[in-house]
Short mmCIF file of the C-alpha atoms (twelve columns), coordinates in Angstrom:
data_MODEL
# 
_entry.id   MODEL 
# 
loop_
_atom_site.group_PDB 
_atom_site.id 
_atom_site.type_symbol 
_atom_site.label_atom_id 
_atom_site.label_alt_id 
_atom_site.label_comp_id 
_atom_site.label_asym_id 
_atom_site.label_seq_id 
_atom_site.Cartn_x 
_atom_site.Cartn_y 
_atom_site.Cartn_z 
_atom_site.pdbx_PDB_model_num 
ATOM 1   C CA . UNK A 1   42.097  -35.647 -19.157 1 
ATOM 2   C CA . UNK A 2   38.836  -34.428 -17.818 1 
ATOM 3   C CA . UNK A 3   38.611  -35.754 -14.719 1 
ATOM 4   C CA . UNK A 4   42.071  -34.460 -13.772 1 
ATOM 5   C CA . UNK A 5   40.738  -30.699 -15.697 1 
ATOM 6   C CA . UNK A 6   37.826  -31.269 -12.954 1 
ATOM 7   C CA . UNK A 7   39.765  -31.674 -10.138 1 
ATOM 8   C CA . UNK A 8   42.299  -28.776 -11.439 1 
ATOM 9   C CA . UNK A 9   38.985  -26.492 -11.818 1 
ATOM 10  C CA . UNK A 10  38.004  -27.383 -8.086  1 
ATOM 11  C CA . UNK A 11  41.371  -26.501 -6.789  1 
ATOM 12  C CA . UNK A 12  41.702  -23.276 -8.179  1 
ATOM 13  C CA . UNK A 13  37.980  -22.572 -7.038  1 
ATOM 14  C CA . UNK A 14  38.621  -23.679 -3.223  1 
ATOM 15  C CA . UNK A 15  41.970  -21.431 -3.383  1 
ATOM 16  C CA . UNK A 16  39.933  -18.179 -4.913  1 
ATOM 17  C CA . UNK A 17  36.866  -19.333 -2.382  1 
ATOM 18  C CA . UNK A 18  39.669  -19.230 0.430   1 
ATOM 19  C CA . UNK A 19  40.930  -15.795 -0.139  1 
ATOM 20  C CA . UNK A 20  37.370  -14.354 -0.425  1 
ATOM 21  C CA . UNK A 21  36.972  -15.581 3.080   1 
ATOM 22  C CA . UNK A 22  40.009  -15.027 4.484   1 
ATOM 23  C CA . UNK A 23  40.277  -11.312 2.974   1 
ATOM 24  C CA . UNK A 24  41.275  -8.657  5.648   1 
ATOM 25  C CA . UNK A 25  38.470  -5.379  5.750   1 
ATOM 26  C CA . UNK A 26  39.993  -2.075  7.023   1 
ATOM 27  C CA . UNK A 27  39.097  0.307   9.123   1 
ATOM 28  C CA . UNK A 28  40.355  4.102   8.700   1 
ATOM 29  C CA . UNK A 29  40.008  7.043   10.973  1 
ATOM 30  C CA . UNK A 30  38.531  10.610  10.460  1 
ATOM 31  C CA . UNK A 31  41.665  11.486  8.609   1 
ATOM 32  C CA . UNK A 32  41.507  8.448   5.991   1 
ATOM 33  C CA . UNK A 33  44.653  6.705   8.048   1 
ATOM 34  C CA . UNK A 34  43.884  2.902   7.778   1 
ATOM 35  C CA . UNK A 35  43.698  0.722   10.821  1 
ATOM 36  C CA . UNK A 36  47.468  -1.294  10.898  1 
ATOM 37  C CA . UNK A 37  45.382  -3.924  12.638  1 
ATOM 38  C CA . UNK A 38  44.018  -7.070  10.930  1 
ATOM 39  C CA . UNK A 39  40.809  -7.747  10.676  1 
ATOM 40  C CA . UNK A 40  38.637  -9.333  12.532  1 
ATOM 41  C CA . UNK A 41  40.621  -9.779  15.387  1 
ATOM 42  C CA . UNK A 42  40.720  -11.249 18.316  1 
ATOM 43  C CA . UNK A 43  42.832  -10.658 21.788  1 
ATOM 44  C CA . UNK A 44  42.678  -11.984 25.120  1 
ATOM 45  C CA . UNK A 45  44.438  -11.006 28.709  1 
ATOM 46  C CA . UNK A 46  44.867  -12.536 32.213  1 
ATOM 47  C CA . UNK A 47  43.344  -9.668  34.234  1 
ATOM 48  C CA . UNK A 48  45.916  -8.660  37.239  1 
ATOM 49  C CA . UNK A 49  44.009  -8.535  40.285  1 
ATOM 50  C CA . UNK A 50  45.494  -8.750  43.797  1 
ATOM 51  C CA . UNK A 51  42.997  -10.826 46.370  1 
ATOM 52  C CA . UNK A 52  40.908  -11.562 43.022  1 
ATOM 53  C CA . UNK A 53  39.737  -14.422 42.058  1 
ATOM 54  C CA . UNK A 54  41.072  -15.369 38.207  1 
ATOM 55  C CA . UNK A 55  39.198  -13.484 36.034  1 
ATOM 56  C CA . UNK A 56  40.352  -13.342 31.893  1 
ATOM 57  C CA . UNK A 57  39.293  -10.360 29.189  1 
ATOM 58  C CA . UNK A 58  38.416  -11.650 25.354  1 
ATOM 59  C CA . UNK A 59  38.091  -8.645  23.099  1 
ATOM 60  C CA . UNK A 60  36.987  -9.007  19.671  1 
ATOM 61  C CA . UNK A 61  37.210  -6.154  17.106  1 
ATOM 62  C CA . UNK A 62  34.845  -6.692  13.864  1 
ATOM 63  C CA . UNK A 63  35.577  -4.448  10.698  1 
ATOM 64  C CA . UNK A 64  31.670  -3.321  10.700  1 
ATOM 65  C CA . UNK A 65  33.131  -1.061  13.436  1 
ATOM 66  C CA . UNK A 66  31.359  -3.297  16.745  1 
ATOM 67  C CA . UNK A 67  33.590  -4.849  19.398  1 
ATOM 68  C CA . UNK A 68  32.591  -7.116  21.727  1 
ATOM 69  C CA . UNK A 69  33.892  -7.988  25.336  1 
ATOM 70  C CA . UNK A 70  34.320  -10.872 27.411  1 
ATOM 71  C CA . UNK A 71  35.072  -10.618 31.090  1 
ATOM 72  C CA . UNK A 72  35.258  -14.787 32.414  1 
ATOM 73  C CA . UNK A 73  35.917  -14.785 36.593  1 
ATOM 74  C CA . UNK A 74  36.824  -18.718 37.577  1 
ATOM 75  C CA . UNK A 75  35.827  -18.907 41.481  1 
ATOM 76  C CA . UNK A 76  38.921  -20.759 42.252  1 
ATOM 77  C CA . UNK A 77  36.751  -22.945 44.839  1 
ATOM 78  C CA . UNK A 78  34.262  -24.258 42.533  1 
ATOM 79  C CA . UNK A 79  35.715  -23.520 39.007  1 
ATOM 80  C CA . UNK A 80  32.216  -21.856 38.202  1 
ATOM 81  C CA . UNK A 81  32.427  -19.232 35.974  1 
ATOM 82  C CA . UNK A 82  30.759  -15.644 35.773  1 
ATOM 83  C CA . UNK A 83  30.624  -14.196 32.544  1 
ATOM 84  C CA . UNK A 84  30.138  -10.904 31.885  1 
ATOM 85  C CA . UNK A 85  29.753  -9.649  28.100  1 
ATOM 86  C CA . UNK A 86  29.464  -6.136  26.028  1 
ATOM 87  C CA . UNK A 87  28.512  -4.767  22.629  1 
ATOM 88  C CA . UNK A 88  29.665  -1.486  22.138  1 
ATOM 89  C CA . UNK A 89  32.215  0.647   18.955  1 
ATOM 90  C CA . UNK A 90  35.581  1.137   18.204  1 
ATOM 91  C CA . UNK A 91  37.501  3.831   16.663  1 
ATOM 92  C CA . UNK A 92  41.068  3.963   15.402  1 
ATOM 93  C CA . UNK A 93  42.699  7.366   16.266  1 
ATOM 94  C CA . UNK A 94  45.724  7.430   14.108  1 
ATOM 95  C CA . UNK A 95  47.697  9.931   16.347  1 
ATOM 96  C CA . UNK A 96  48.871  8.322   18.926  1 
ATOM 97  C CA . UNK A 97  47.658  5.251   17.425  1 
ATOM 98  C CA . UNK A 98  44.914  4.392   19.355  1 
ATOM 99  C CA . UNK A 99  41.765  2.626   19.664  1 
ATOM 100 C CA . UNK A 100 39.052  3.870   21.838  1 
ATOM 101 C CA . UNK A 101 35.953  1.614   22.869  1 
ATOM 102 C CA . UNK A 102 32.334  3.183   23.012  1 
ATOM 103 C CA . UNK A 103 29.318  1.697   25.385  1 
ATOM 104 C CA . UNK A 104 25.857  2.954   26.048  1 
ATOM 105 C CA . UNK A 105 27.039  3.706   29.494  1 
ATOM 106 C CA . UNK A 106 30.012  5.931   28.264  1 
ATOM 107 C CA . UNK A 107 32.070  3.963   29.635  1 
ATOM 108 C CA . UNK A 108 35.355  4.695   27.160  1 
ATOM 109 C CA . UNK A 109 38.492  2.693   27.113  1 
ATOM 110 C CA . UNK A 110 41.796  3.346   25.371  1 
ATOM 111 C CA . UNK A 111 44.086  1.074   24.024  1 
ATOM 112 C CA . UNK A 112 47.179  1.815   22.259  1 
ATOM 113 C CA . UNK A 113 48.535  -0.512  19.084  1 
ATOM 114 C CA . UNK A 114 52.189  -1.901  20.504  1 
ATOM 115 C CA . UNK A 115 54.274  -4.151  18.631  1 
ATOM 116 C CA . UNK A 116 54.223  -8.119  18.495  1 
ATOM 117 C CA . UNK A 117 50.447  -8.555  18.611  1 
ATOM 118 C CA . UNK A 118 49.230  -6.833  21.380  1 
ATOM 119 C CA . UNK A 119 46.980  -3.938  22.624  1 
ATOM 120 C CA . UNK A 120 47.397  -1.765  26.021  1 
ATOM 121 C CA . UNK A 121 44.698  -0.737  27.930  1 
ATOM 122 C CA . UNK A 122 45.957  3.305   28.739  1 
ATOM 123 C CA . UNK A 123 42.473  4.852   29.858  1 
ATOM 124 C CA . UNK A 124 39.339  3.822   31.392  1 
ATOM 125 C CA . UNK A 125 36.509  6.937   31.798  1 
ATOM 126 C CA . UNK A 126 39.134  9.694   32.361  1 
ATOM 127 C CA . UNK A 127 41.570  7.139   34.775  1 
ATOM 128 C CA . UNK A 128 44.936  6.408   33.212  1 
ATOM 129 C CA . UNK A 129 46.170  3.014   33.854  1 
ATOM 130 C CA . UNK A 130 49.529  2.564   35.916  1 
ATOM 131 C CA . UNK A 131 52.437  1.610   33.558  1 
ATOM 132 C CA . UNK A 132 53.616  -0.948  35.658  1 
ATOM 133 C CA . UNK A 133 49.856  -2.921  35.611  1 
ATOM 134 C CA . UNK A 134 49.982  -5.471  32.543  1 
ATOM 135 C CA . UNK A 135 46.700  -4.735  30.729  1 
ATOM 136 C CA . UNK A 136 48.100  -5.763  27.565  1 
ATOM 137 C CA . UNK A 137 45.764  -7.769  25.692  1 
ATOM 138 C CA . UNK A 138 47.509  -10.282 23.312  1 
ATOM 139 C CA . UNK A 139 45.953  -11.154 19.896  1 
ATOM 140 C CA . UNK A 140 45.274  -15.035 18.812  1 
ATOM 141 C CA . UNK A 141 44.026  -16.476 16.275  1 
ATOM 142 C CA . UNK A 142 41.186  -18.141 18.168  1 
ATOM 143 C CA . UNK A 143 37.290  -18.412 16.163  1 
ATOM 144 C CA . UNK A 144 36.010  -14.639 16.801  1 
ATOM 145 C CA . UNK A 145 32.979  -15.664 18.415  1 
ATOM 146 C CA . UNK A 146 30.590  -13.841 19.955  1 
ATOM 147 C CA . UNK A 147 27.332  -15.799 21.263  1 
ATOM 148 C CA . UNK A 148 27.078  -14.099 24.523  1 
ATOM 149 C CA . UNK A 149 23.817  -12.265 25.117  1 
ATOM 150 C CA . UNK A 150 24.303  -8.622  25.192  1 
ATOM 151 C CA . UNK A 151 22.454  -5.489  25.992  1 
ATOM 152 C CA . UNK A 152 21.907  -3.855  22.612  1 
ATOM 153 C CA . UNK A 153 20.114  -0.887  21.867  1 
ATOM 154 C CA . UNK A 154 18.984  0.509   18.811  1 
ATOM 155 C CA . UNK A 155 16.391  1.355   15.975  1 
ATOM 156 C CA . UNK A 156 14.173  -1.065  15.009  1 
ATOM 157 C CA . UNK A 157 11.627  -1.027  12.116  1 
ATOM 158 C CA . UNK A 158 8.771   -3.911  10.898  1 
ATOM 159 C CA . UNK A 159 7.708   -4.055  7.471   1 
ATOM 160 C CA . UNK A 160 6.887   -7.232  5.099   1 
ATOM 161 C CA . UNK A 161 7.105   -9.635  7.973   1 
ATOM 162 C CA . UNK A 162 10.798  -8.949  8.466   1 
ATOM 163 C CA . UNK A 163 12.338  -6.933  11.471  1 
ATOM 164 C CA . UNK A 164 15.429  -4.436  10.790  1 
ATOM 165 C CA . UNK A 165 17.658  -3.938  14.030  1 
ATOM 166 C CA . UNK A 166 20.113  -0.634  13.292  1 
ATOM 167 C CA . UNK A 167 22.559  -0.707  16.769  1 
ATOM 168 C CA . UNK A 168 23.093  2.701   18.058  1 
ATOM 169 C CA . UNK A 169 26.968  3.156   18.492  1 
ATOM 170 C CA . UNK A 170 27.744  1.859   14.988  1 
ATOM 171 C CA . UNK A 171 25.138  2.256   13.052  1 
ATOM 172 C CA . UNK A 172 25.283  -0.947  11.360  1 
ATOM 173 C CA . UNK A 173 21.622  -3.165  10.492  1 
ATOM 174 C CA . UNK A 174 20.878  -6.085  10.896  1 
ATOM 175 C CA . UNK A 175 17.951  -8.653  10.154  1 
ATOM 176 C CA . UNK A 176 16.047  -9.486  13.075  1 
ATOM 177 C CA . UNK A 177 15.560  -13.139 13.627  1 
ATOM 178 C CA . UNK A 178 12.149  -14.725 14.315  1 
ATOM 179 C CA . UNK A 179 12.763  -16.439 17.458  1 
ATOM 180 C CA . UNK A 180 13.450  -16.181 21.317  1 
ATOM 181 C CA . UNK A 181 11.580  -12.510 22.428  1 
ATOM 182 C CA . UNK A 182 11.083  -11.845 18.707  1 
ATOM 183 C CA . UNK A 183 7.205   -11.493 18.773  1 
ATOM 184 C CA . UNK A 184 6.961   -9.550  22.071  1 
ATOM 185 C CA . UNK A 185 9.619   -6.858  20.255  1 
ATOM 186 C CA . UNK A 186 7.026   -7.420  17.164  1 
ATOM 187 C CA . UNK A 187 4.014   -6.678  19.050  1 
ATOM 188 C CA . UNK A 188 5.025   -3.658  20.913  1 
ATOM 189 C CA . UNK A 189 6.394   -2.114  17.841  1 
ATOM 190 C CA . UNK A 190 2.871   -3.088  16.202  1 
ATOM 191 C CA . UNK A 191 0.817   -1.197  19.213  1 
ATOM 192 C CA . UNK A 192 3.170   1.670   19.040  1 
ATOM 193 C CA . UNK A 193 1.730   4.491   16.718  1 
ATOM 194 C CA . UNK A 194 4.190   5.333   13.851  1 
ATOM 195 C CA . UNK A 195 4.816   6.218   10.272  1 
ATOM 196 C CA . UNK A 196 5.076   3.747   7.562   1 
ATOM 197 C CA . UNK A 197 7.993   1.480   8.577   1 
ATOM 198 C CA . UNK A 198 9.027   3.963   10.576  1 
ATOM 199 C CA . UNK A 199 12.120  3.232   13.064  1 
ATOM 200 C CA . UNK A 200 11.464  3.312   17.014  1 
ATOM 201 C CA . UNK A 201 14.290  3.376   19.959  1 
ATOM 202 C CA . UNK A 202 14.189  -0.588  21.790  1 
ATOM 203 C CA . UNK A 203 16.285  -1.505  24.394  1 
ATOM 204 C CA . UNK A 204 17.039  -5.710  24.525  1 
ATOM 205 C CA . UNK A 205 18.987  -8.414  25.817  1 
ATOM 206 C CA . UNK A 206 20.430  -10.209 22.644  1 
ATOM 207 C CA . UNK A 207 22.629  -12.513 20.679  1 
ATOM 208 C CA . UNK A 208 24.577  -11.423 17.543  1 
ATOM 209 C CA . UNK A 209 24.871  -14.947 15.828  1 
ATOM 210 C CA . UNK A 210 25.852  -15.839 11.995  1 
ATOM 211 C CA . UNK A 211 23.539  -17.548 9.460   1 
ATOM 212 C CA . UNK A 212 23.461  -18.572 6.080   1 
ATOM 213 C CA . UNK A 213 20.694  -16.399 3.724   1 
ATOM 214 C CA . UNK A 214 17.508  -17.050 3.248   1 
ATOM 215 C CA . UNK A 215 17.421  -18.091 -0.682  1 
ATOM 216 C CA . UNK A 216 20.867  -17.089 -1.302  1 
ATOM 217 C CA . UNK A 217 23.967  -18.176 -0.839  1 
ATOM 218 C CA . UNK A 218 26.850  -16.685 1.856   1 
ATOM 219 C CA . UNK A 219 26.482  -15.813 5.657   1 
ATOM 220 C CA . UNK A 220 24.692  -13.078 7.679   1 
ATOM 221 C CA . UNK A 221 24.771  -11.769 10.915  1 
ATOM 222 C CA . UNK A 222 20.753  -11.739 12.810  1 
ATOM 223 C CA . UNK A 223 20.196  -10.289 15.496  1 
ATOM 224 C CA . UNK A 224 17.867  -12.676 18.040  1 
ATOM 225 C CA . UNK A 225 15.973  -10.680 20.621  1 
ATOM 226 C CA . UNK A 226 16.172  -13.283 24.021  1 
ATOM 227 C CA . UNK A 227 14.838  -10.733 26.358  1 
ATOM 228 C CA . UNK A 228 12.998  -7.161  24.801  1 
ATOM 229 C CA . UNK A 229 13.110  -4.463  27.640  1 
ATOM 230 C CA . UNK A 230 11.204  -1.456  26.691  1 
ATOM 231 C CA . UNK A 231 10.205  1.212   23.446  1 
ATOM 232 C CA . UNK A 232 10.357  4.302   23.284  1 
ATOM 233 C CA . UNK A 233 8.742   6.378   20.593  1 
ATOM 234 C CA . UNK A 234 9.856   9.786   19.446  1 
ATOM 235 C CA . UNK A 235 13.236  9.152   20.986  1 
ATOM 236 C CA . UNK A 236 16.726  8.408   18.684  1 
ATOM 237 C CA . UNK A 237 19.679  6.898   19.963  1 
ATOM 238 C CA . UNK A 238 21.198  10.022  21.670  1 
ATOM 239 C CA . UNK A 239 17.694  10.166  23.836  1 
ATOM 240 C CA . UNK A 240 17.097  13.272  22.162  1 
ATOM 241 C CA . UNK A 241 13.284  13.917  20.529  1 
ATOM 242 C CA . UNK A 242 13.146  12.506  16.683  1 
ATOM 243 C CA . UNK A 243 12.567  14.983  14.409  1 
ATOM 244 C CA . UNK A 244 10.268  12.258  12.682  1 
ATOM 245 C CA . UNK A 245 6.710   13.562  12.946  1 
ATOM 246 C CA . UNK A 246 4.334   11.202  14.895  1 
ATOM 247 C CA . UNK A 247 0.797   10.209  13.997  1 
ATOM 248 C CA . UNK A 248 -0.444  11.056  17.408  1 
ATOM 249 C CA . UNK A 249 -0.030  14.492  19.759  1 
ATOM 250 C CA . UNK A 250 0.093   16.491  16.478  1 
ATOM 251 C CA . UNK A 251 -2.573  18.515  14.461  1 
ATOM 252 C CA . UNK A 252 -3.708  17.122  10.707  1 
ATOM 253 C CA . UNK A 253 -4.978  19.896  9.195   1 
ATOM 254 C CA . UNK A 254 -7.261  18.503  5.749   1 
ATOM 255 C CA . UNK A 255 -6.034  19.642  2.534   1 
ATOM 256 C CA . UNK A 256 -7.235  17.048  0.352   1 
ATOM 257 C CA . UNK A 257 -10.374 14.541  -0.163  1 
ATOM 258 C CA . UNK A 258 -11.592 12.093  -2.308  1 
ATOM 259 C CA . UNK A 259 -8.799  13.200  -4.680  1 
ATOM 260 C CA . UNK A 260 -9.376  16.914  -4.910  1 
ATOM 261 C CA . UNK A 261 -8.029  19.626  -2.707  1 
ATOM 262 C CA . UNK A 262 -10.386 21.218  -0.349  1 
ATOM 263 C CA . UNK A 263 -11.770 24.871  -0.494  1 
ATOM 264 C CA . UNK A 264 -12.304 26.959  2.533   1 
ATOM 265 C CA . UNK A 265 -14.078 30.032  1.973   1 
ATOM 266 C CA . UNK A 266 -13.294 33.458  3.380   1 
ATOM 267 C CA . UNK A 267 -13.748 33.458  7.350   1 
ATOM 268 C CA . UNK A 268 -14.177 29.738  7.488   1 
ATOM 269 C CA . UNK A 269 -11.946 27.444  9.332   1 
ATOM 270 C CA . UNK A 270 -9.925  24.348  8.311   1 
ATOM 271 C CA . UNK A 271 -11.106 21.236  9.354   1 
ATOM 272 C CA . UNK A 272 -8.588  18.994  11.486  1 
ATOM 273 C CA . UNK A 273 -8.235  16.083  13.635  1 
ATOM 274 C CA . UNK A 274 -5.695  15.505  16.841  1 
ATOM 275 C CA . UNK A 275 -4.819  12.728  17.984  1 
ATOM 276 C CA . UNK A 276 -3.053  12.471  21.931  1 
ATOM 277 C CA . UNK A 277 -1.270  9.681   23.275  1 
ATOM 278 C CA . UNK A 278 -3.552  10.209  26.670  1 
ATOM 279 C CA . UNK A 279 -6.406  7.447   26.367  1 
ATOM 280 C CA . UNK A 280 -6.246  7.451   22.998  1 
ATOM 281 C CA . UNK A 281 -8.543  9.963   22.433  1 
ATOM 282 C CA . UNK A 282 -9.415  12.359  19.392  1 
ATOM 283 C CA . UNK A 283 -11.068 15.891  18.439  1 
ATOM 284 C CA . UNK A 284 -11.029 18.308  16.000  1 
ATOM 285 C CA . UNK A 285 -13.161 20.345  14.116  1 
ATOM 286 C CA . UNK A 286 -15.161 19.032  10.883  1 
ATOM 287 C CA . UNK A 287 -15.813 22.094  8.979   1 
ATOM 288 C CA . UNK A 288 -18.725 23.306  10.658  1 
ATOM 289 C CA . UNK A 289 -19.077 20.985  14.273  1 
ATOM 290 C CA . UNK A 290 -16.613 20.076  16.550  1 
ATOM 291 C CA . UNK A 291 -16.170 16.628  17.076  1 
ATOM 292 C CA . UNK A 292 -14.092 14.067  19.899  1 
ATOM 293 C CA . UNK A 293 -13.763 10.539  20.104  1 
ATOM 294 C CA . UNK A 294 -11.291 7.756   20.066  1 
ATOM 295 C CA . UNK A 295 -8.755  6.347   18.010  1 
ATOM 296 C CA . UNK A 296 -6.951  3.067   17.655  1 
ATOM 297 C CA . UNK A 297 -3.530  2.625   16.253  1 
ATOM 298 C CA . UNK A 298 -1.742  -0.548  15.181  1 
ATOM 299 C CA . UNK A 299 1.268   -0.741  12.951  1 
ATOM 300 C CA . UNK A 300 -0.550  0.868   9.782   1 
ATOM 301 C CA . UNK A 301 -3.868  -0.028  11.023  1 
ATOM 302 C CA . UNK A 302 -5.532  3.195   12.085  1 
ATOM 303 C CA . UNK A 303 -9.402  2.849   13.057  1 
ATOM 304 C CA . UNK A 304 -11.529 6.219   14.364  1 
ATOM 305 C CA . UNK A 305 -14.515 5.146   17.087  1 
ATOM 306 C CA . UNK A 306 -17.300 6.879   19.154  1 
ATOM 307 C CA . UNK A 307 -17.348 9.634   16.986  1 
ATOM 308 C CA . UNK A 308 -19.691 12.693  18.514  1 
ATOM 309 C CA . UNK A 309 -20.185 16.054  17.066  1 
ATOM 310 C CA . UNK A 310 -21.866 19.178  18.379  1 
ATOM 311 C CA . UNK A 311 -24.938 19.895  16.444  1 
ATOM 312 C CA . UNK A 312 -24.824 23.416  14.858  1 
ATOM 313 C CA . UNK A 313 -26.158 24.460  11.678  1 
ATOM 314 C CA . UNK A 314 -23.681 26.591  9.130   1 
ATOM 315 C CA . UNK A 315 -24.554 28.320  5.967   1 
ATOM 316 C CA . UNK A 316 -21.444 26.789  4.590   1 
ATOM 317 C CA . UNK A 317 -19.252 23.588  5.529   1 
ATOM 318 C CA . UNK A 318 -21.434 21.280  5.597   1 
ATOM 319 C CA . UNK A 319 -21.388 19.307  2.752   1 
ATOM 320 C CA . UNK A 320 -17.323 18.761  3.035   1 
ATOM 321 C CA . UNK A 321 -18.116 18.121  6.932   1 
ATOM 322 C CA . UNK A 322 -20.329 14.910  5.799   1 
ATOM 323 C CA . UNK A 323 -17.801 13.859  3.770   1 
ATOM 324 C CA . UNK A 324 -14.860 14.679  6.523   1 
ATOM 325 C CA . UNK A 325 -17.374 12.555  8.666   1 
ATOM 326 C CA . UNK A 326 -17.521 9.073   5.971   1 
ATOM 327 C CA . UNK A 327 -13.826 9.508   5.634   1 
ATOM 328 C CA . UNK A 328 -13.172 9.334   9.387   1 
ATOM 329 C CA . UNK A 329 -15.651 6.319   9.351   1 
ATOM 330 C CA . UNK A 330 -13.941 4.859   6.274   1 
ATOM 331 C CA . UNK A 331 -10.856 5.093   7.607   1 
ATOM 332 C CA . UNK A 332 -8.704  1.468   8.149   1 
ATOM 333 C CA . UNK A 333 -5.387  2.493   7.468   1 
ATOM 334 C CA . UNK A 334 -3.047  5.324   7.119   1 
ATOM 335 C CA . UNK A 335 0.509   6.178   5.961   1 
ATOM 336 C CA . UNK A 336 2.713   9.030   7.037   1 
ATOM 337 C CA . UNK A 337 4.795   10.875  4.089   1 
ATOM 338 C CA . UNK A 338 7.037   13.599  5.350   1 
ATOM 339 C CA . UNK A 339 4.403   16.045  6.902   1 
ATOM 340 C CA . UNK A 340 1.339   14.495  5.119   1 
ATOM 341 C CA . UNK A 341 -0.759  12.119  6.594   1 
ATOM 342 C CA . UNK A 342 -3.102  9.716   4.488   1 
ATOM 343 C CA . UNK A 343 -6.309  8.106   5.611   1 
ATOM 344 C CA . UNK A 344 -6.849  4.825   3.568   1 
ATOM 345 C CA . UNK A 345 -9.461  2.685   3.243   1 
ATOM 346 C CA . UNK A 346 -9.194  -1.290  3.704   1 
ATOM 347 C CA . UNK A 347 -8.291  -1.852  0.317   1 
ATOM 348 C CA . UNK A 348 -5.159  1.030   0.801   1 
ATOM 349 C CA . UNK A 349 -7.305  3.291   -1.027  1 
ATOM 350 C CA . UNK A 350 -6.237  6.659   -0.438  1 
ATOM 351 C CA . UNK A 351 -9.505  8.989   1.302   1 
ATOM 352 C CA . UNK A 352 -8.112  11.981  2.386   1 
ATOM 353 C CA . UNK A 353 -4.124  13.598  2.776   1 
ATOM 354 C CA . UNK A 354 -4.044  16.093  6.038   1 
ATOM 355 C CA . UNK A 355 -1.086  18.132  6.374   1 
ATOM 356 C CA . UNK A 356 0.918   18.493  9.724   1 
ATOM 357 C CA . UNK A 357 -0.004  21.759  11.692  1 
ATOM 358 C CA . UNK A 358 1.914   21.390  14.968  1 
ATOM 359 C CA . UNK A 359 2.093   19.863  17.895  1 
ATOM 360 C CA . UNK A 360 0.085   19.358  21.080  1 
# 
């Protein structure tokens, strides 16, 4: 009797282990209507084309809200095919019962939902389609694939020796995988001043492939950077400035050190440091001298250099200006909270907190 209980237990756990998978997500619009389409899905069209060589369309919706697109044209004299592939969002639209497609390029598309498994392409940037042109794309129930590289763009962050890819249209994260372009998205994120695991805007040419988990047990998608294009700090996804405060081309002004809050007497001024993008270079004012040099930023690495000071004597200042000057020399790290800054030491010790006080 056991073995056949055994095999009875295994059955019922490969049938519950097969629904799991096979379970359908949903998708609903702004009004809460759910998505009559099942998910993921997969459709593919013969693209009509007169004097064109043959050239097929593979959309594939996901249910984290991404699509992805497939444009194959066969040069009839060679068979050699040139793909062409997309990553962009989708949207259902319950009235009129619609899906629209998103790109970087807003480039839209518009399908409407027909009956017996198919979608028609209605609207591409502003054009409506001819009725009589076939652009109906016809679902099957092929493997929803989608190992094309891609131009992505989104937010990236670096903390813990793991990268965190957040794609633009959708919104959805991913883990970044440690391979192909990897390190040179890595390194330019590293050399680019920011706040503590702060997201930055990167633009790349990558693949959207599933993995099983690091020390756990299911599948994930990664994202794996084959070709990183550029950065661009203080920028979000709609190209707009971040309201995120940057470490550099802003004002510090000191507040605290060595754990207690600073006094400034009557008609004295508050020491502060700036930091511009320009060379790299620093100044501010220490509580009695001016002061300039240079700066060097790396991930949460934050070193101060060449340090020079005009030489005036004050009645007052100058005992928290020596001690402005060791923290500054100190200083090996740093962390941005909100609009505090702190200067730690190697050890993460905390030296001083300076509060922003505006831009350049």
């Amino acid at each position: 009797m056991r073995p056949l209980i055994r095999c009875i237990i295994c059955f019922i756990i490969i049938l519950l282990t097969g629904c799991v998978h096979h379970e359908q997500a949903s998708v609903t619009d702004e009004t809460g209507a759910v998505c009559p389409l099942p998910l993921p899905a997969v459709y593919s069209a013969k693209i009509p084309c007169q004097n064109c060589p043959p050239t097929t369309a593979s959309l594939t919706l996901r249910p984290d809200s991404l699509y992805f697109l497939r444009i194959t044209t066969t040069n009839p004299e060679t068979g050699r095919e040139d793909v062409k592939a997309e990553i962009g969002a989708w949207k259902y639209v319950s009235a009129g019962d619609a899906i629209l497609l998103e790109t970087y390029d807003n480039v839209a598309r518009t399908l409407l939902i027909t009956p017996a498994n198919t979608i028609r392409v209605i609207k591409v940037s502003g054009g409506i389609i001819p009725p009589d042109v076939n652009y109906d794309l016809i679902r099957n129930d092929a493997d929803p694939g989608y190992n094309d590289v891609v131009r992505m763009k989104g937010m990236y962050s670096y903390l813990a020796d793991a990268g965190l890819f957040t794609e633009c249209l959708s919104k959805v994260s991913f883990p970044v995988a440690t391979e192909g372009e990897n390190a040179a998205l890595e390194r330019a994120y590293l050399n680019t001043p920011h706040g503590q695991a702060e997201p930055i805007l990167v633009n790349l040419d990558a693949r959207l492939i599933s993995r099983s988990k690091m020390n756990a047990g299911g599948y994930e998608d990664v994202v794996v950077p084959v070709r990183f294009i550029d950065i661009y700090p203080g920028i979000d996804c709609r190209g707009e400035k971040s309201r995120r405060l940057r470490l550099v081309d802003n004002t510090w002004r000191l507040i605290e050190i060595a754990g207690q809050p600073i006094k400034i007497a009557k008609g004295e001024n508050n020491p502060f440091i700036h930091l511009q993008t320009l060379d790299n270079k620093m100044q501010g004012f220490a509580g009695c001298n001016r002061f300039s040099g240079t700066y060097l930023v790396k991930g949460e690495i934050l070193l101060f250099s060449k340090t020079a000071s005009t030489r005036m004597a004050c009645v007052g200042g100058m005992e928290l200006e020596d001690m402005f000057f060791r923290v500054l020399s100190a200083t090996e790290g740093y962390r941005l909270k909100g609009d505090i800054l702190e200067l730690h030491d190697r050890k993460g010790k905390v030296l001083a907190r300076l509060q922003h006080a505006g831009g350049r």
